[in-house]
TORZANU-450287 format. One record per residue (C-alpha): residue in one letter; y, z, x. Coordinates in steps of 0.5 Angstrom, whole numbers, plus 500, padded with zeros to 3 digits. Each point is the difference from the previous one (the first is absolute). Last residue first. Example, Ala and Ser with C-alpha at 12.3 -4.5 7.8 and 13.67 -1.06 7.14 Angstrom:
% residues 2
S498514527 A493502498 
This chain:
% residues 119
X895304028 X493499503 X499498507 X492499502 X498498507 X493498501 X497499506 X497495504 X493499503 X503498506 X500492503 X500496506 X501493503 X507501497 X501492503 X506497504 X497502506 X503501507 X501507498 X494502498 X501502492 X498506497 X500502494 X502506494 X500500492 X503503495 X497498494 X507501494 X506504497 X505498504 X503497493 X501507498 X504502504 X500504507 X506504502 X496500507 X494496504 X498503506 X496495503 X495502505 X496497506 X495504504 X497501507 X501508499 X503502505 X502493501 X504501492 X505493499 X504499495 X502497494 X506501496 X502499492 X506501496 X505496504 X495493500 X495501494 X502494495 X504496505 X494499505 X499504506 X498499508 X499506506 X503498506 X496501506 X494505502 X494500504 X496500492 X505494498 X503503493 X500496493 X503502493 X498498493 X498493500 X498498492 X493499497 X500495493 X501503494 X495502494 X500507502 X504502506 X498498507 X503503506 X500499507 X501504508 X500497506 X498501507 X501496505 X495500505 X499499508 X501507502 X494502495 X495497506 X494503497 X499504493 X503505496 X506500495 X501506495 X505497495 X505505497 X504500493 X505504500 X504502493 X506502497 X503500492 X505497498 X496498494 X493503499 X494502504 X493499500 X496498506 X499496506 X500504507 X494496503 X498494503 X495498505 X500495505 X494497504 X502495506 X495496504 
């Protein structure tokens, strides 16, 4: 079992910054991928970025790929997604979970969290 809770979303406009954090807790945290999603309203959820919890190479689509970077935090048992120049269209739910890594499934969900970007 994996609990995940995001945080960091909020109001920003155009080419602005922002972190988004995914506080991890649970057992066998090694084994997971995590990834980060999001859903706008009215279109369907969208991979964002992805992380193995042990390390290896993180994974972007075209859309985020060079304006945003997920990260590990053991100190803190996190993952994060710097997300800069935002756009408008990045506007959406964000949401993390976690996938075993033997698994083609995101057995675990966050509550999400809202990213706003305004022009």
């Amino acid at each position: 079992q994996v609990q995940l809770v995001e945080s960091g979303g909020r109001l920003v406009h155009s080419g602005d910054s922002l972190t988004l954090s995914c506080a991890a807790s649970g057992r066998s945290l090694s084994v997971y991928v995590i990834g980060w999603f999001r859903q706008a309203p009215g279109k369907e959820c969208e991979f964002v970025s992805s992380i193995r919890w042990d390390g290896g190479s993180a994974f972007y689509p075209d859309a985020v790929k060079g304006r945003f970077t997920i990260s590990r935090d053991n100190a803190k048992q996190a993952v994060n997604l710097q997300m800069n120049s935002l756009k408008r269209e990045d506007t959406a739910v964000y949401y993390c979970a976690a996938q075993p890594s033997f698994s083609r499934n995101w057995a675990y969900w966050g509550q999400g969290t809202q990213v706003t970007v305004s022009s």
